[in-house]
C-alpha atoms as one frame of an Amber mdcrd trajectory, in Angstrom:
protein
  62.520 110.047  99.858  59.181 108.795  99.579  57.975 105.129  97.980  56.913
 107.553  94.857  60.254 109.098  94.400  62.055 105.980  94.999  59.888 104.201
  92.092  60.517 106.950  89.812  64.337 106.916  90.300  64.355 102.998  89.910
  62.465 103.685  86.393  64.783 105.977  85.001  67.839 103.848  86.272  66.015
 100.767  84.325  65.295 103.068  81.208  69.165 103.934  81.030  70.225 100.163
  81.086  67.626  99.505  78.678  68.994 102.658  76.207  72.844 101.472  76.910
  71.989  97.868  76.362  70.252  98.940  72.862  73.139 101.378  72.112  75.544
  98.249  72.970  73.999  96.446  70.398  73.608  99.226  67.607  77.638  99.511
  67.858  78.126  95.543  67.457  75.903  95.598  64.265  77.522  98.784  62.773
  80.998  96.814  63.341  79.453  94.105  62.014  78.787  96.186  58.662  81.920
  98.137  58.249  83.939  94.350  58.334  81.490  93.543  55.421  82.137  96.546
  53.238  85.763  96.385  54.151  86.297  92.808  53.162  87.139  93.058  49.376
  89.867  95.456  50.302  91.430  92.765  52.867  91.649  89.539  50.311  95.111
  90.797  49.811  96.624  90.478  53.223  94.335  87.618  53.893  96.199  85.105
  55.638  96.474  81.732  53.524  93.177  79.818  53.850  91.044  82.548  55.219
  87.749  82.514  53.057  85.758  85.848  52.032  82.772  83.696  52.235  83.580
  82.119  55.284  83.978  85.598  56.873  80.516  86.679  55.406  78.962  83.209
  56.938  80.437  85.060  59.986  79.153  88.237  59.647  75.666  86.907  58.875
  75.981  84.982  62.310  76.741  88.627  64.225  73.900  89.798  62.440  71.598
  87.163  64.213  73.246  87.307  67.395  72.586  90.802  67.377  68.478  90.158
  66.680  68.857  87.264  69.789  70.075  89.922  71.968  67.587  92.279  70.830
  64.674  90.099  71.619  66.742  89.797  74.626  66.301  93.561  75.700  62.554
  93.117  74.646  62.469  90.230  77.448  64.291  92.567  80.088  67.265  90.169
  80.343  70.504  92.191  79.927  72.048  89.033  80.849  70.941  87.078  77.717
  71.798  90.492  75.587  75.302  90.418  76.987  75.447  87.062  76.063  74.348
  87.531  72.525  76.966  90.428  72.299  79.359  88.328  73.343  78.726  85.780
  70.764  78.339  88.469  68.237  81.820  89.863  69.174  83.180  86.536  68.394
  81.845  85.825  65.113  83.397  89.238  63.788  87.119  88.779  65.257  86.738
  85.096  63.357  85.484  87.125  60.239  88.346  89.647  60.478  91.574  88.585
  58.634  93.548  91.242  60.877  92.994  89.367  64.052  95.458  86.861  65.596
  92.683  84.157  65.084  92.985  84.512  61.239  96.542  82.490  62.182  94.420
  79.073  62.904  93.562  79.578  58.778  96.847  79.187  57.911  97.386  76.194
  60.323  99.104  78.473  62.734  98.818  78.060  66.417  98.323  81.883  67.745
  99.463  81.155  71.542 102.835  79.560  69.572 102.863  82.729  67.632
């Protein structure tokens, strides 16, 4: 395989991480939406002290970690987009009343639980 070929191959394997990495990031946001439009329909098994507007202070948080981790990919650092997902990922299972975190709202302890 000659320097050429071997250049080429690196540059599509680079242009795949980038498209997964951005593809990554497209499915955190659109989970990040479908929470929000779901949320009026989860008030009612809400646990006690979980706040709507907490959970969309949340969401909007998911939202911006989702922008960090797109400037991210525009800097070529997957690591700082996998961090940004990761924080993203976060702020909707706090945002989600069906999660075992939602316990801590209700003064729960979820490990005791």
């Amino acid at each position: 395989m000659s320097t050429i070929d071997e250049k080429n191959a690196w540059e599509i394997l680079i242009e795949k991480g980038r498209t997964d990495l951005a593809d990554s990031i497209d499915a955190i946001r659109t989970k990040a939406k479908d929470l929000e439009k779901e949320l009026p329909t989860l008030l009612d098994d809400a646990p006690t002290g979980w706040s709507e507007s907490t959970a969309k202070g949340e969401i909007k948080l998911a939202y911006a970690e989702c922008d960090i981790a797109n400037d991210a990919l525009h800097d070529r650092s997957a690591t700082g987009v996998e961090r940004a997902l990761s924080r993203a990922e976060a702020h909707i299972i706090e945002a989600d009343p069906r999660t075992e975190v939602a316990a801590q709202h209700a003064g729960g302890d979820v490990l005791d639980e």
